[in-house]
NUVOVEX-770711 format. One record per atom (N, C-alpha, C): residue in three letters; atom name; x negated, y negated, z negated. Coordinates in steps of 0.2 Angstrom, whole numbers, plus 5000, padded with zeros to 4 digits. Layout:
N
+-----+----+------+------+------+
!  aa ! at !   px !   py !   pz !
+-----+----+------+------+------+
! Ala ! CA !    X !    Y !    Z !
...
+-----+----+------+------+------+
***
This chain:
52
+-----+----+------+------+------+
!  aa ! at !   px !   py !   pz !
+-----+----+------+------+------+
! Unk !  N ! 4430 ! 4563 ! 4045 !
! Unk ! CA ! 4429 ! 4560 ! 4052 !
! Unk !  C ! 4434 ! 4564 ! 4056 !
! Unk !  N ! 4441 ! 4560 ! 4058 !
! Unk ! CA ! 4443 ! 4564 ! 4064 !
! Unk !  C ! 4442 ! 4563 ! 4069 !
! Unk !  N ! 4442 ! 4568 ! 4075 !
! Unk ! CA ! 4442 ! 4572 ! 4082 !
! Unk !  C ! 4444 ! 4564 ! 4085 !
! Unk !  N ! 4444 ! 4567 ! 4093 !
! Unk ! CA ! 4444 ! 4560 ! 4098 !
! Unk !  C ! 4451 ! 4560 ! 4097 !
! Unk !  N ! 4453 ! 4554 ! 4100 !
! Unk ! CA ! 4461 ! 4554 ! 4101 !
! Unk !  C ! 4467 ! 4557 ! 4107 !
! Unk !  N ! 4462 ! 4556 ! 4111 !
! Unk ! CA ! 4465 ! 4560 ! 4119 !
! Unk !  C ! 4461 ! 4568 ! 4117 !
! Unk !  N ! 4464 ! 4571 ! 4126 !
! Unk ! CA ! 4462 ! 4574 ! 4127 !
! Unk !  C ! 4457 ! 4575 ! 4133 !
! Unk !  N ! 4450 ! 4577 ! 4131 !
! Unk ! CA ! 4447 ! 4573 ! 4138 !
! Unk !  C ! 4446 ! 4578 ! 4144 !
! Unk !  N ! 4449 ! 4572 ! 4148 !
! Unk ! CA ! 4451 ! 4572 ! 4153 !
! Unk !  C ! 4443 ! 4573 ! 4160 !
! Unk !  N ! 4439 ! 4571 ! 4158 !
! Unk ! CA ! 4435 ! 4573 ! 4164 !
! Unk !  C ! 4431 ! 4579 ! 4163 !
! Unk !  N ! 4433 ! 4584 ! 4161 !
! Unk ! CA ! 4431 ! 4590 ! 4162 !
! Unk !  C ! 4439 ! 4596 ! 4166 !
! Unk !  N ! 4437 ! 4599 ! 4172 !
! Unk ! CA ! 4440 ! 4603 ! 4173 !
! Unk !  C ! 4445 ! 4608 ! 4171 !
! Unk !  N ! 4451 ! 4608 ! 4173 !
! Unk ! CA ! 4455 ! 4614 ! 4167 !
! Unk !  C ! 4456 ! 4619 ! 4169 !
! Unk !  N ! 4453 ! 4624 ! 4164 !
! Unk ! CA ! 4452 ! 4629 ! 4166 !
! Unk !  C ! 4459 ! 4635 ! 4168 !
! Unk !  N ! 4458 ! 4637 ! 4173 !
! Unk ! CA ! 4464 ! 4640 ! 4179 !
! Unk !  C ! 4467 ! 4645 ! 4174 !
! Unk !  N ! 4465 ! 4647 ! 4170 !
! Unk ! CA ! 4469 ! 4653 ! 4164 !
! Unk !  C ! 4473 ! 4649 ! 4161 !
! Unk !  N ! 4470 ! 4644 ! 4156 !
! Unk ! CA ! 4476 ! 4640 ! 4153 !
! Unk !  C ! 4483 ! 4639 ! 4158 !
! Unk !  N ! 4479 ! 4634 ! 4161 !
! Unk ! CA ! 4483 ! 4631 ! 4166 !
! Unk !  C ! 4490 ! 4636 ! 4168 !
! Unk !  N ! 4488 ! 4643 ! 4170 !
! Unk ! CA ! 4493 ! 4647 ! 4170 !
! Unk !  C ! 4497 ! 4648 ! 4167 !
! Unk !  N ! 4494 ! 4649 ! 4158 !
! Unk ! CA ! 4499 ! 4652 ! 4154 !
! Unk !  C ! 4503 ! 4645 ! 4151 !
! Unk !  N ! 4500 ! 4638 ! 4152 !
! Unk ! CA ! 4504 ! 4633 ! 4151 !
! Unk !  C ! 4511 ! 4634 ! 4153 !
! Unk !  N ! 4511 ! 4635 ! 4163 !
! Unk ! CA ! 4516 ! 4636 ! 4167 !
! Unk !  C ! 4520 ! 4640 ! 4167 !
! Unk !  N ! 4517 ! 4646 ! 4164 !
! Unk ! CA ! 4524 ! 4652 ! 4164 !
! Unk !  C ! 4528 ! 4650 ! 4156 !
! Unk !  N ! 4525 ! 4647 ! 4151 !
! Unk ! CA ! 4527 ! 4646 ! 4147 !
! Unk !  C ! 4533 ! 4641 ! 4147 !
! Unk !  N ! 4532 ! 4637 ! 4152 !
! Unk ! CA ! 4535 ! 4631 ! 4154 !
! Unk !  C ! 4541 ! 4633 ! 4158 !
! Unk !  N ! 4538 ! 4640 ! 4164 !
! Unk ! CA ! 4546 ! 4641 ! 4168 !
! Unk !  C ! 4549 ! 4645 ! 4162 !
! Unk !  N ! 4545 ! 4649 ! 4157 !
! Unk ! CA ! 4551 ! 4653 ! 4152 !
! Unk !  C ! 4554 ! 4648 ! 4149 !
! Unk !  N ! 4553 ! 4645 ! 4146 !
! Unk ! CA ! 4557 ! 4640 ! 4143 !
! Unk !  C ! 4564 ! 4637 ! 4146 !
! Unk !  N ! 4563 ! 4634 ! 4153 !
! Unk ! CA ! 4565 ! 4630 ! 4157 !
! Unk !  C ! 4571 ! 4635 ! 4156 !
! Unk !  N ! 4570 ! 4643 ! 4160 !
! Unk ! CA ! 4574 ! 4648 ! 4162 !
! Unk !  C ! 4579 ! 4647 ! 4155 !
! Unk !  N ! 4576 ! 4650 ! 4150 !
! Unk ! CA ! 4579 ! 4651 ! 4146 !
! Unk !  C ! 4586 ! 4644 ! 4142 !
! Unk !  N ! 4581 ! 4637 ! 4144 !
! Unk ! CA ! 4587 ! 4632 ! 4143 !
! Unk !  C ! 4593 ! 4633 ! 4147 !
! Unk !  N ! 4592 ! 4635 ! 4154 !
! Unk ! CA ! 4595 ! 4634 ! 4162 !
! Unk !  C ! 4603 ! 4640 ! 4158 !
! Unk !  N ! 4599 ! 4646 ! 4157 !
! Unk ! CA ! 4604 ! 4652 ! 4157 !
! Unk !  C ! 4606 ! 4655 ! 4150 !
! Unk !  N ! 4607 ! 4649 ! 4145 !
! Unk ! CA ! 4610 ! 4651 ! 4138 !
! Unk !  C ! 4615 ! 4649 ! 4140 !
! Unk !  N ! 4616 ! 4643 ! 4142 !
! Unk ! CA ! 4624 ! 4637 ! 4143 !
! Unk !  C ! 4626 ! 4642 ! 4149 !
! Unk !  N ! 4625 ! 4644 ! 4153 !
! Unk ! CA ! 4626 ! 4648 ! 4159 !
! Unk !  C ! 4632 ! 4655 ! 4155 !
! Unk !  N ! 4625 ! 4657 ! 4152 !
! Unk ! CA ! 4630 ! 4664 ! 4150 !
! Unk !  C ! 4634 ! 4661 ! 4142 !
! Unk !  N ! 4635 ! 4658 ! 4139 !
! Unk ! CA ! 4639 ! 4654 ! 4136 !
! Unk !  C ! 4645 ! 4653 ! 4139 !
! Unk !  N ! 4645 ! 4651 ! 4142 !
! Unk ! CA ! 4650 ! 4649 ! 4147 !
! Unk !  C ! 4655 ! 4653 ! 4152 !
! Unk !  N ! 4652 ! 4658 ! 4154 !
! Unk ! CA ! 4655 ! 4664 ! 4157 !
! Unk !  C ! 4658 ! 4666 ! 4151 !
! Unk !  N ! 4653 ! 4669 ! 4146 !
! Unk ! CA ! 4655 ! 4673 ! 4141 !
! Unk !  C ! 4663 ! 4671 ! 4137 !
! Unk !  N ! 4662 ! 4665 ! 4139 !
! Unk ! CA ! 4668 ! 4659 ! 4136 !
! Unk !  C ! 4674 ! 4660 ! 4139 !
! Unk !  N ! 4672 ! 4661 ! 4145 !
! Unk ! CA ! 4678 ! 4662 ! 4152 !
! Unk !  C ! 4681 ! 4669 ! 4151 !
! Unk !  N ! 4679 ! 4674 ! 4148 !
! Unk ! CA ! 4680 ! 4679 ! 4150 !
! Unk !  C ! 4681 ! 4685 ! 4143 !
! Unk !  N ! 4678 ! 4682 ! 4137 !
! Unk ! CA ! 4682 ! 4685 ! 4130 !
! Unk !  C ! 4686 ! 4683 ! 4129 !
! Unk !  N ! 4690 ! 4684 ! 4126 !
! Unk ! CA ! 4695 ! 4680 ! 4123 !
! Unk !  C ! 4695 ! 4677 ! 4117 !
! Unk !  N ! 4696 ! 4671 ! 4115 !
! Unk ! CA ! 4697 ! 4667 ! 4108 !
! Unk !  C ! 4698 ! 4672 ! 4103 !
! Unk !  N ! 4692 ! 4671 ! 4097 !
! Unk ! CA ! 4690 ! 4675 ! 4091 !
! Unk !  C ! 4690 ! 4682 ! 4091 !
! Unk !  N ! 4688 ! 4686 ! 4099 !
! Unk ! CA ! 4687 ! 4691 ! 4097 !
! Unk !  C ! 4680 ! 4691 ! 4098 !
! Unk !  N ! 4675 ! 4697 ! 4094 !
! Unk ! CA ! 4670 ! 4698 ! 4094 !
! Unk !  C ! 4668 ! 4701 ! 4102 !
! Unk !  N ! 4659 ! 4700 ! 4105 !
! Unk ! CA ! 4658 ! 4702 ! 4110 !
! Unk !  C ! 4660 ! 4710 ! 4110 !
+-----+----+------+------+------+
***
């Protein structure tokens, strides 16, 4: 027998998850924002096929 299909919704979310949902969310986020960032600098500034 499988579980319900959603997730139910009328019960309260609890303010811990809820948290570590969001920090998860800006790490992520951060981390999409400043790879292409420093990529890009890093690009601008070594020079073609040398090692950092």
């Amino acid at each position: 027998m499988l579980g319900p299909k959603a997730e139910d919704v009328t019960k309260p979310v609890n303010p811990w998850t809820l948290f570590v949902r969001f920090m998860l969310g800006v790490m992520a986020a951060t981390y999409y924002v400043l790879v292409p960032i420093y990529m890009w600098i890093k690009d601008k500034i070594v020079p073609k096929g040398q090692p950092i």
